[in-house]
C-alpha positions in Angstrom: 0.0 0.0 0.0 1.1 3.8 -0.9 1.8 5.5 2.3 1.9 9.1 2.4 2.3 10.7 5.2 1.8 14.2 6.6 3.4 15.9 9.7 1.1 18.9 9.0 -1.8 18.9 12.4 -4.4 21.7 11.8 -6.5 22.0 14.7 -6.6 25.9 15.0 -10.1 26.9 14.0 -10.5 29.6 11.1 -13.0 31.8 9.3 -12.6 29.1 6.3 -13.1 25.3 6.8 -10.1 23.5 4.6 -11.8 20.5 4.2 -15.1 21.9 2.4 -12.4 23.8 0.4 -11.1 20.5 -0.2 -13.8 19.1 -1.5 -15.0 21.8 -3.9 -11.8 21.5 -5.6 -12.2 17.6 -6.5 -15.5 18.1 -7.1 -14.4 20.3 -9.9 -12.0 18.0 -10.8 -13.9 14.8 -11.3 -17.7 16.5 -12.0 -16.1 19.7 -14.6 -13.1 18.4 -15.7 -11.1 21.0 -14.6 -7.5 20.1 -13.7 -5.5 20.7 -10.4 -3.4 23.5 -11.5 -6.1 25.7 -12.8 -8.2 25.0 -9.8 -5.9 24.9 -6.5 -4.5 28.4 -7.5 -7.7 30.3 -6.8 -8.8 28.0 -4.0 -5.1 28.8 -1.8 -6.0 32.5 -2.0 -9.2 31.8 0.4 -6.6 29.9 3.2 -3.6 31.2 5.3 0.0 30.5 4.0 0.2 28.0 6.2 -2.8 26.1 5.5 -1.4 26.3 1.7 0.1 23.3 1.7 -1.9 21.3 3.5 -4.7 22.0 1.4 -2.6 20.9 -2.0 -1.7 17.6 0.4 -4.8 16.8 0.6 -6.1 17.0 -2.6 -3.3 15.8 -4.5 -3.4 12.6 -2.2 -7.0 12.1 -3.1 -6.2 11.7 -6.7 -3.1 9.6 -5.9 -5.1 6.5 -4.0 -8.8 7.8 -5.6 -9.8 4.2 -6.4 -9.3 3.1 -3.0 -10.4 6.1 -1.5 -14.1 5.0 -4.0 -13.7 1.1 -3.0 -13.7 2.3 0.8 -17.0 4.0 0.5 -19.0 2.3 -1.3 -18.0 -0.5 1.4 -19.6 1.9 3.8 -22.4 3.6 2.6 -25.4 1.5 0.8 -26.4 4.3 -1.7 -23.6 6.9 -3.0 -24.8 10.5 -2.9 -25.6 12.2 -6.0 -25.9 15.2 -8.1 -26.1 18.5 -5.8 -25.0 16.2 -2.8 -22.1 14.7 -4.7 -19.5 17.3 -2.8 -20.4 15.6 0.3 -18.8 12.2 -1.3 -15.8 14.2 -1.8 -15.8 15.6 1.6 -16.0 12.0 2.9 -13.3 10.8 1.1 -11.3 14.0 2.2 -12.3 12.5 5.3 -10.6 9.2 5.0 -7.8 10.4 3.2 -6.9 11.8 6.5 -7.3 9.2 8.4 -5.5 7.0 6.1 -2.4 8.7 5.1 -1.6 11.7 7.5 -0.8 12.1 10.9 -3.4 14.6 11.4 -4.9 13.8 14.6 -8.2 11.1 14.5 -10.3 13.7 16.3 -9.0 16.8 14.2 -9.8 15.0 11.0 -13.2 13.9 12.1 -14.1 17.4 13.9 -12.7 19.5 10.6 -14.6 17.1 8.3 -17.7 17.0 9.6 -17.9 20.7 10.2 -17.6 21.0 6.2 -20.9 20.6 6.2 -22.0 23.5 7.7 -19.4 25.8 5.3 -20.9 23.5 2.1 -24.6 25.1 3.7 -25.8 21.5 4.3 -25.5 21.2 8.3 -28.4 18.4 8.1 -25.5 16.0 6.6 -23.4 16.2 9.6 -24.6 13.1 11.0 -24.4 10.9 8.1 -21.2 12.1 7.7 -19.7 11.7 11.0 -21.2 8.1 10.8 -19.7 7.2 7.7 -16.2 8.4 9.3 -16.5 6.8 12.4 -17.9 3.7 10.7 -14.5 4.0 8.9 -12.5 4.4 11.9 -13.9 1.2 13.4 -13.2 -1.3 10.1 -10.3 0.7 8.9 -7.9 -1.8 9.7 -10.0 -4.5 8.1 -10.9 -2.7 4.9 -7.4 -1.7 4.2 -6.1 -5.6 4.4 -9.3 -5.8 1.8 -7.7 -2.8 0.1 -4.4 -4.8 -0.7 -6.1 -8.1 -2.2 -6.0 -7.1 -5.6 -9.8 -6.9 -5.2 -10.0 -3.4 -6.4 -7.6 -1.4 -8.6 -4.6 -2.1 -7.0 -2.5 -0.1 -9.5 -4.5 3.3 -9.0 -4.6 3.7 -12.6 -7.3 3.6 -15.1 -7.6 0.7 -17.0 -7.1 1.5 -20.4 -3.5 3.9 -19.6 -2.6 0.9 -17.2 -2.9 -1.2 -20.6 -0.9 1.7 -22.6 1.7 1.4 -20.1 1.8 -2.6 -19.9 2.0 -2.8 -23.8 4.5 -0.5 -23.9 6.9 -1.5 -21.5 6.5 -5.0 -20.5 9.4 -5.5 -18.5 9.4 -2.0 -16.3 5.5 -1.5 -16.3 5.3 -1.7 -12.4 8.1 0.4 -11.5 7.0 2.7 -13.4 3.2 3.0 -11.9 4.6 2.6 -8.8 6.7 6.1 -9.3 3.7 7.4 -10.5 2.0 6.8 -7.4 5.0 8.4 -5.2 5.1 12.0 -4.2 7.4 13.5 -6.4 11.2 14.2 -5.5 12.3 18.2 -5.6 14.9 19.1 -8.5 16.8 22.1 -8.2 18.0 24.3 -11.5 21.4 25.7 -10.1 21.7 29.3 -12.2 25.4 29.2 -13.3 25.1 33.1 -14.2 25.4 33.2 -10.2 27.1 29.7 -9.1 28.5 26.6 -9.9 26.3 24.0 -8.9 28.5 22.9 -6.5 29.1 26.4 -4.6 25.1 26.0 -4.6 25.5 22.8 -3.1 27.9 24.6 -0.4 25.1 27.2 0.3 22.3 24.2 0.9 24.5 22.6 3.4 24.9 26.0 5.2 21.4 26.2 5.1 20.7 23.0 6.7 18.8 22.1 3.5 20.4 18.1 2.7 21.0 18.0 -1.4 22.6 16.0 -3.5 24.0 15.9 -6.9 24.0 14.5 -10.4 26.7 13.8 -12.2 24.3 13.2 -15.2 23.2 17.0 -15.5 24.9 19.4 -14.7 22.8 22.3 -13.1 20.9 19.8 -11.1 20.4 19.0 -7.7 17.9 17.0 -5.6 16.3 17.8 -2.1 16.5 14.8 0.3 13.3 16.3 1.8 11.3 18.8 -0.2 11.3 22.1 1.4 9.1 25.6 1.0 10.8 28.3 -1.4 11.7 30.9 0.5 13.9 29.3 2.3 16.3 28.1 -0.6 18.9 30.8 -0.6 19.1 33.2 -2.9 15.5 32.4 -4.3 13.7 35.6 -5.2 17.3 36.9 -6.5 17.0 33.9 -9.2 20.1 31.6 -8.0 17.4 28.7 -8.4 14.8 27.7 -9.9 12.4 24.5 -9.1 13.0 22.3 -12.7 12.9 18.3 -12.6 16.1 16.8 -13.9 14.4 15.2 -17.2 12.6 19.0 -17.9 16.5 20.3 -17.7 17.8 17.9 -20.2 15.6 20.0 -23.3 18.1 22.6 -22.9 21.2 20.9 -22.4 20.2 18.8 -25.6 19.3 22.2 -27.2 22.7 24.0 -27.0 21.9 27.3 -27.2 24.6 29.6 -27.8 25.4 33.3 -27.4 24.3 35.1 -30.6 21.8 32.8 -32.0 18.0 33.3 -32.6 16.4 30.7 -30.8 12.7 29.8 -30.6 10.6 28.5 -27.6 7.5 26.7 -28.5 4.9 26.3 -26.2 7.3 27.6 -23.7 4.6 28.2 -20.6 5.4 28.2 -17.7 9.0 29.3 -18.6 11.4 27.1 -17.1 12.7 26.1 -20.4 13.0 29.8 -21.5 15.1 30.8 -18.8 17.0 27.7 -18.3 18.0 28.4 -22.5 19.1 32.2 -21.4 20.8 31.1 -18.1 23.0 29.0 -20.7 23.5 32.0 -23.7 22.4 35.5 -21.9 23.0 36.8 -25.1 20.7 34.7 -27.5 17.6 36.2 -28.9 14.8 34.1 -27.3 11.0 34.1 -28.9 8.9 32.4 -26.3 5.4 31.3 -27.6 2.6 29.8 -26.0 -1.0 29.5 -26.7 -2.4 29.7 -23.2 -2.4 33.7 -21.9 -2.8 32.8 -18.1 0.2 30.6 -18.7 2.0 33.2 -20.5 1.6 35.4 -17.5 4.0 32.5 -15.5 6.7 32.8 -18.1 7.0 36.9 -17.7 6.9 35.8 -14.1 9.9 34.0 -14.5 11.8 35.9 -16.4 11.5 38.7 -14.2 12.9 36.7 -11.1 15.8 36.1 -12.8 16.5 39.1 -14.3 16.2 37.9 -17.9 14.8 38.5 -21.1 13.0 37.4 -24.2 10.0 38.4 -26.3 6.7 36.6 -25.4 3.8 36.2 -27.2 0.6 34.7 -27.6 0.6 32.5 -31.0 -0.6 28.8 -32.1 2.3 26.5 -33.0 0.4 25.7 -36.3 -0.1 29.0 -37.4 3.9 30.0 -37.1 2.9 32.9 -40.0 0.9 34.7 -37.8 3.8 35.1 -35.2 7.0 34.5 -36.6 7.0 37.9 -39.4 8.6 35.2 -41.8 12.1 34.6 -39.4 13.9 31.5 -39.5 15.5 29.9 -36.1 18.8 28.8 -35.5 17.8 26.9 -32.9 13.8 25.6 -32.2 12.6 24.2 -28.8 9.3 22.1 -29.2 7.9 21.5 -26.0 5.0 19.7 -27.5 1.6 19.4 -26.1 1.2 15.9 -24.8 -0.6 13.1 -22.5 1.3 14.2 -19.4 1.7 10.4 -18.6 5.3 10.8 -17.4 4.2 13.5 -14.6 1.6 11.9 -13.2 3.4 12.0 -9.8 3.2 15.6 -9.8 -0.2 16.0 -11.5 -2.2 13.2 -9.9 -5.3 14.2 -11.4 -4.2 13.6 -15.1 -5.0 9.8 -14.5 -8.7 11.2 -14.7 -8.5 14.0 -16.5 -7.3 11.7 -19.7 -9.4 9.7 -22.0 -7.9 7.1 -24.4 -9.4 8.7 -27.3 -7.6 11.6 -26.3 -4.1 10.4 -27.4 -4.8 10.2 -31.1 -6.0 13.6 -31.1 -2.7 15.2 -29.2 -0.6 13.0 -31.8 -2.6 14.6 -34.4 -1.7 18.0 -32.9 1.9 17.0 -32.1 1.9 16.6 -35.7 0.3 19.6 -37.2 2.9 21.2 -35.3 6.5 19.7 -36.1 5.1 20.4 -40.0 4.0 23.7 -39.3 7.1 25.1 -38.0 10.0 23.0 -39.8 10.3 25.3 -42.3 11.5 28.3 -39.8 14.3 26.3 -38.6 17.4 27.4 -40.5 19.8 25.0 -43.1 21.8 23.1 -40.3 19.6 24.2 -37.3 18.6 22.0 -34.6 14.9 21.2 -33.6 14.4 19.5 -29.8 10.9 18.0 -29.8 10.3 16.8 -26.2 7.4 15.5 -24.2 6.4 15.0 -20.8 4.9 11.8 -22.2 6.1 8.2 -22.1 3.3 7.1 -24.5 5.1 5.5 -28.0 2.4 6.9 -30.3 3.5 10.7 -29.2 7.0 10.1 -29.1 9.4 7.2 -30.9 6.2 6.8 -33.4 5.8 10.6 -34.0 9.5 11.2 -34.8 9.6 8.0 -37.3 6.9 9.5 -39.3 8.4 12.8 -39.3 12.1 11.3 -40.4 10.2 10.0 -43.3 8.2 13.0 -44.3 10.5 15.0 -44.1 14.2 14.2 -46.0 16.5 17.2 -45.2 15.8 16.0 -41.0 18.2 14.1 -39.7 18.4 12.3 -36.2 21.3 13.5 -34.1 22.9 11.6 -31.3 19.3 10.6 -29.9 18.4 7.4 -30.8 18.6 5.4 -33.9 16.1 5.0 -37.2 14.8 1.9 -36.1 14.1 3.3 -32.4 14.2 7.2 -32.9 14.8 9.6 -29.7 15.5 9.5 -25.8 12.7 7.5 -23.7 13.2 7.9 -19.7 10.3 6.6 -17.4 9.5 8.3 -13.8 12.0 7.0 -10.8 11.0 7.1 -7.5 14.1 9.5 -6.6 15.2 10.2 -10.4 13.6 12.1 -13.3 10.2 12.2 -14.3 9.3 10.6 -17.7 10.5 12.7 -20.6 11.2 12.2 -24.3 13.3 14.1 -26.5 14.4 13.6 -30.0 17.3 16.4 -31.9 16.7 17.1 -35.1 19.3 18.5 -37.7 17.9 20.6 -41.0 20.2 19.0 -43.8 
């Protein structure tokens, strides 16, 4: 069984209850369709900074273990509760997510939970509520031991990606829903325009704050235990920035250099962007994404750190409405993708997705390499990376492109036969990334 656990104890009582909170935001989830990142945002504003976190724990945990959270109820209540009352089954599960995986005290968790009922306007449910949780309480030993017997989903995945994933890496399938189901490790992206990595590393152990290395990339370091952002030194000057390991390979696989005209596609929320400028200051850097919110994150960014590129709004297939006719020396394709290799960090992407929705983001993926080959430059070098460990939008994509397309060449990632870079979440590694460099002939 995933454990997760959770020193954070909130007994102090508040204007706000965080559990009703809580459950609006999965209810908007899992009822709207709306995902995590869009949602929490808003939500945080309404709770103090300290409650911030405990608040994203506790959601994000109820989309790591959802199907057990599910299998647990409808063990304990005969008919589920429906349509307006459906945020109540959210605030259960809330509820028992608690009691499950934190070490919230049993009596705050219950007290907090129940009391949700009177912020979500229905104080009537209190009782069934409080039932269902102490109910709970008294088989919870007995229903997790059911939990484990492989009679429910005992992969926390959704059937049909669980089958993606199992047909497309036999051997390693496990491991890698396993790391899926882990919280995710905390990558540091050491600015060199400042230090070293290692004189970075020197500051962390001043700090108190226990890193470590990788040999493998450079500019990285990982947090043995995740810690806030403020108290990283040097944060808000732009020392660091918070970048898995795989997401820092795009750049180092990129190249940039000093002088060149370099392209960022789909570049929200910007860590690429600046990671390419913390590498060549003195490249010109177009940034484009599609998304304006997310565009707002990308200025964000590259005011922290004190650097600069033009950003604009613009559609990767319709480069002629942004790009005034300019070719690229260098082209960063970030493409839009499944998100299946950072599930750990977006839990809620397991139900978010739809099988049919991989065809359509491989037809996307594809409308875009076309549209925008032709503003690479005569030996110019494409990166087209995903967040994606799915063949079809990856190895499969880049095979078809090699043979549309004559003047591309493969360089250094991959061969014909199996085009590109595949790495798959690790527990304490990378998330799952693919990357394949391109060459204009």
């Amino acid at each position: 069984m995933l454990t997760i656990v959770s020193s954070l104890d909130h007994t102090m009582k508040n204007t706000y209850n965080l559990r009703s909170i809580a459950a609006k935001a999965i209810t908007q989830v899992l009822e709207q369709g709306q995902s995590l990142s869009t949602v929490l945002p808003e939500l945080q504003q309404k709770v103090s900074d300290k409650d911030k976190a405990l608040l994203q724990e506790l959601c994000f945990g109820v989309m790591r273990v959802l199907p057990q959270l599910e299998w647990f109820i409808s063990q304990l209540m005969e008919k589920p509760l429906k349509g307006k009352q459906r945020i109540f089954h959210y605030l259960i599960m809330v509820g028992i997510y608690q009691l499950t995986y934190t070490r919230i005290p049993a009596h705050a968790a219950l007290a907090e939970t129940v009391n949700g009922a009177i912020n979500l306007k229905k104080p009537q449910l209190k009782g069934l509520i409080n039932g269902v949780l102490r109910q709970f309480q008294r088989q919870q030993h007995e229903l997790v031991e059911q939990s484990n017997n492989h009679d429910i989903n005992p992969h926390l995945h959704p059937k049909w990606l669980l089958e993606r994933i199992q047909n497309a890496y036999p051997q390693v399938w496990k491991d890698i829903v396993d790391a899926n189901n882990q919280k995710p490790p905390m990558w540091l992206r050491v600015n060199q325009l400042h230090h070293t990595t290692d004189q970075y590393l020197t500051l962390l152990e001043e700090a108190d704050i226990r890193a470590e290395m990788d040999i493998n990339h450079p500019h990285a370091i990982r947090l043995v235990t995740p810690c806030p952002v403020n108290t990283l030194p040097g944060f808000e000057k732009g020392w660091v920035t918070i970048q898995d390991r795989s997401a820092q390979r795009c750049a180092e696989l990129l190249a940039p250099s000093n002088g060149e005209s370099i392209l960022d596609l789909c570049a929200a929320p910007g860590g690429k962007t600046t990671h390419i400028l913390e590498v060549a200051p003195k490249s010109k850097v177009l940034a484009i994404d599609i998304d304006e919110q997310r565009i707002k994150r990308v200025n964000e960014n590259l005011q922290r750190l004190n650097l600069h590129a033009v950003v604009k709004k613009g559609d990767g297939r319709l480069p002629q409405e942004w790009a005034a006719g300019e070719q690229f020396d260098r082209i960063l394709l970030d493409a839009p993708c499944s998100a299946t290799g950072v599930i750990r960090r977006h839990p809620d992407i397991k139900w978010l997705r739809r099988n049919e929705d991989i065809n359509q983001l491989v037809t996307l993926q594809t409308e875009i390499l076309d549209a925008i080959w032709p503003y690479l430059k005569k030996n110019g070098t494409l990166v087209y990376a995903t967040c994606s460990i799915l063949p079809q939008e990856n190895s499969e994509q880049i095979s078809s492109f090699l043979k549309r397309h004559t003047d591309a060449i493969l360089s250094e990632t991959g061969t014909l036969e199996s085009p590109g870079i595949q790495v798959v979440p690790e527990v304490t590694g990378g998330d799952g990334f693919f990357y394949a460099r391109l060459i204009k002939q």
